[in-house]
N, C-alpha and C positions, 0 to 999 in steps of 0.2 A: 760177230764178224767171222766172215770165214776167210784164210788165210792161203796162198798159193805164191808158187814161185814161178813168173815167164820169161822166157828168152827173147832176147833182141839181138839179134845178130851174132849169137854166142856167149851174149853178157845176159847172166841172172838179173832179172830186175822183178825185188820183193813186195806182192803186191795182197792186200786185202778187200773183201766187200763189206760194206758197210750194207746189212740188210733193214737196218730201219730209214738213213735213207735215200737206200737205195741206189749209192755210187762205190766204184771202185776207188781206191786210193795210191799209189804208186809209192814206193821210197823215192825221194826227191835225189839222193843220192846215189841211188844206183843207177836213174836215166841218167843223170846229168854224165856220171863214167860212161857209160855206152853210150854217149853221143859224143863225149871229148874225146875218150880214147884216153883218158888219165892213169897212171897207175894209184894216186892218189885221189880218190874223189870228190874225200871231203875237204882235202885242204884244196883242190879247185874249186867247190861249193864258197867255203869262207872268201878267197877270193874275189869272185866274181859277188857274192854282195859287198866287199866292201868297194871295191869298181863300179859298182852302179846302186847308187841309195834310193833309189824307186823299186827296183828287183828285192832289195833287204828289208826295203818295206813291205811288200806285197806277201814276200813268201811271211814275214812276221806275225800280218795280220791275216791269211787266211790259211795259211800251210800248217796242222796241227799234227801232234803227235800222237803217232797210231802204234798201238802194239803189232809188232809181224814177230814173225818167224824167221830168223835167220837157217843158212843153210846147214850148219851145224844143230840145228833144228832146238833151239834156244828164243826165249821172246826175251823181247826189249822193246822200249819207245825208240819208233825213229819219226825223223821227220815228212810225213806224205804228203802228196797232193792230191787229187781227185782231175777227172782228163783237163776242165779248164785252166789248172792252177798250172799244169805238166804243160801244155801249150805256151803258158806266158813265159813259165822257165824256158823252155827251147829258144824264143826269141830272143834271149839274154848270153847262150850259148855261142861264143865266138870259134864253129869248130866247121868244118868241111861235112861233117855229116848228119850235122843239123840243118844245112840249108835243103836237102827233098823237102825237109817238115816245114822250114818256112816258106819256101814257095809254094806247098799246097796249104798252108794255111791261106795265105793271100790268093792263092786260086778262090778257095772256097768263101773270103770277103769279098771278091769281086763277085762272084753268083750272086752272092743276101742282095747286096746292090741293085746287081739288075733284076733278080723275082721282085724288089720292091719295089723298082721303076715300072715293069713287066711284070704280075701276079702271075699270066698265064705259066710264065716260063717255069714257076713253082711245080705247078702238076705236070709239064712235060719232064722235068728232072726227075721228079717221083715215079714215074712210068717207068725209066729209062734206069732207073734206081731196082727200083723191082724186077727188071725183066733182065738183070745182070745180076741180080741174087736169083734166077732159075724160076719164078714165078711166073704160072701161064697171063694168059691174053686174058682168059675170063677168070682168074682169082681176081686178078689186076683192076676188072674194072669192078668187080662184085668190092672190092677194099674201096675204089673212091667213093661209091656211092654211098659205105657204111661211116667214110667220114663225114659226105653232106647230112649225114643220117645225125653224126654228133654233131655238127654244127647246130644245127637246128635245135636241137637239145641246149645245148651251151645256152643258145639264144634264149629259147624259151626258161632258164633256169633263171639268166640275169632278168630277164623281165618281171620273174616272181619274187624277187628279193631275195635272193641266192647271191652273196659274193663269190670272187672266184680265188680260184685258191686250193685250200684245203678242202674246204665244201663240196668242190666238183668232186675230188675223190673220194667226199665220204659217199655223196649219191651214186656213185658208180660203182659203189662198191654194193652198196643197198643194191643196184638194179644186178651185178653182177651172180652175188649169192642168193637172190631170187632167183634166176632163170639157170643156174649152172650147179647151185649147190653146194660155191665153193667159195671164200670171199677172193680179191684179187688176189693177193700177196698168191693163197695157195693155188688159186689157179697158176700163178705164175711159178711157183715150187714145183707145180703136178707136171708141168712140162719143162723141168729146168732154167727157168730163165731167169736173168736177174735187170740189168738194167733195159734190157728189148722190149718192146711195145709188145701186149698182151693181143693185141689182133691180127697184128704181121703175122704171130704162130699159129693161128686156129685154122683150119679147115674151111673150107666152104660153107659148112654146113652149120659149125661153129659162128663161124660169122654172120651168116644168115640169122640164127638165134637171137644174135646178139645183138644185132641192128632191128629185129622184131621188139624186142625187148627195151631199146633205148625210142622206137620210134613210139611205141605203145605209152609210152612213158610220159612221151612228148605229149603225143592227143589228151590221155588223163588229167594231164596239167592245166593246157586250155581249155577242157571242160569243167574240171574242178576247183580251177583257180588257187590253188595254194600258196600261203606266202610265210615266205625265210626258211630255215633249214629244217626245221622241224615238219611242219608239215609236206615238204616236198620227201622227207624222207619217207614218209607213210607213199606217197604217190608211187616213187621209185620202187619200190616192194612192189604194189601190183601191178606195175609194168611189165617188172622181170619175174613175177608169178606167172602172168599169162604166158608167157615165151616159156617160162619153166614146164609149162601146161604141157604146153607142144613139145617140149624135146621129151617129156614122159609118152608122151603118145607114143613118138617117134621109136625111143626105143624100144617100149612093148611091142609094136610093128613089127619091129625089124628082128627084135630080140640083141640087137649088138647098144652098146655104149655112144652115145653122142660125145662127149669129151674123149679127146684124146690126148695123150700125151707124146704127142709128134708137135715138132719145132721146128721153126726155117734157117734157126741161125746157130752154126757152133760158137760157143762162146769162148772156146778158148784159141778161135785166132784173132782175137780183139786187137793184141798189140801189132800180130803178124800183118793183119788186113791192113793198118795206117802204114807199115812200113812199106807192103807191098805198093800200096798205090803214091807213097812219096820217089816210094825207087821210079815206080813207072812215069810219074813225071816228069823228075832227075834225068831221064831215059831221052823223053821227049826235047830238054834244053838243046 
């Protein structure tokens, strides 16, 4: 676990990553002070669960204790959350500057709603998502097409007796470190990232690989017919072998590196990003 400390509006809130997996965790008691404004936070923490015995449940049964780092730079168990658990707390928060966070959390259940009602409107928020994180016109569409690209995949995997799950990410990982060299996690270390989607970061050209590689993978399947995890995993290998083919080409060509370690997202305005766009709603009321 790696250990850091961010700001929320002036308030320290101690927070660690869990890299096996692969969420952040938050001290439950340092939001909940930077959302009350308490000078005491645990004894408003105690509080508000014994004021609400659904809240004392919840944080009971999924809120564990995680070694941080305090600011005096001392470890201790405190009690975290991970973002959904930090979400349920806020709505339990009887404070003035918890309500941005809950009216954009109910913003963001009214969308789920209507993409389920309306699927399309799922890909025009994703468009509109991407092209407000700085992403051209033509990364934008080269990404949707890399996802019908994994659709297709998904699909043909459940068809071959593949559950889903854990399984998906063991073949992704087989087709990954065939065609890249590196398995996920470290492709995801080589470009810093931690909980961000591994294809949002990559390049053009990266993506392209990668969608060679997952489609090639696809076809071998329906030619080959393989069934359950085992032999799909031999498949996945020479999917992302062939792709791996090509980015050797590629580089001999060019003589430069196909992997980069360029990223689209800082990760460290994680906390900053939710608060800006609760403010900007707040803004909107």
């Amino acid at each position: 676990m790696n250990n850091e400390i961010k700001l929320f509006e002036g308030t320290q809130i101690r927070t660690v990553w869990d890299n096996e997996k692969e969420e952040w965790y938050f001290s439950v008691v340092d939001v909940v002070g930077a959302l009350s404004g308490s000078k005491n936070p645990t004894d408003y923490l105690k509080k508000m669960r014994k004021r609400d015995e659904l809240l004392a449940f919840y944080i009971g049964t999924n809120c564990p204790q995680v070694e941080m780092k305090s600011s005096s730079g001392k470890k201790r168990k405190i009690l975290a959350g991970n973002i959904k658990d930090i979400f349920r707390i806020i709505q339990s928060v009887p404070s003035p500057k918890a309500e941005p966070f809950k009216m954009w959390l109910a913003e963001v259940g009214k969308e789920r709603i209507d993409e389920i009602i309306d699927p399309e409107l799922t890909i025009d928020r994703a468009i509109a998502t991407y092209l407000k994180k700085g992403y051209t016109r033509e990364w934008i569409n080269q990404r949707l097409q890399a996802i019908q690209v994994r659709k297709e995949l998904i699909d043909t995997w459940q068809d071959h007796g593949v559950k889903e799950g854990k399984n998906y990410a063991i073949l992704t990982n087989e087709i990954t470190k065939a065609w890249s060299g590196m398995t996920t996690r470290q492709y995801k270390d080589y470009k810093g990232l931690k909980k961000e989607n591994l294809c949002d970061n990559m390049t053009t050209l990266e993506l392209v690989l990668n969608m060679l590689a997952e489609a090639t993978t696809t076809e071998l399947t329906h030619s080959i017919n393989p069934q359950g995890l085992e032999e799909n995993k031999q498949v996945a290998k020479r999917g992302g072998t062939i792709a791996g083919n090509a980015r050797k080409e590629i580089e001999q060509e060019t003589g430069e590196p196909v992997i980069t370690s360029k990223n689209a997202i800082d990760l460290g305005k994680l906390i900053t990003d939710v608060a800006k766009s609760t403010t900007d709603n707040k803004n909107k009321l």
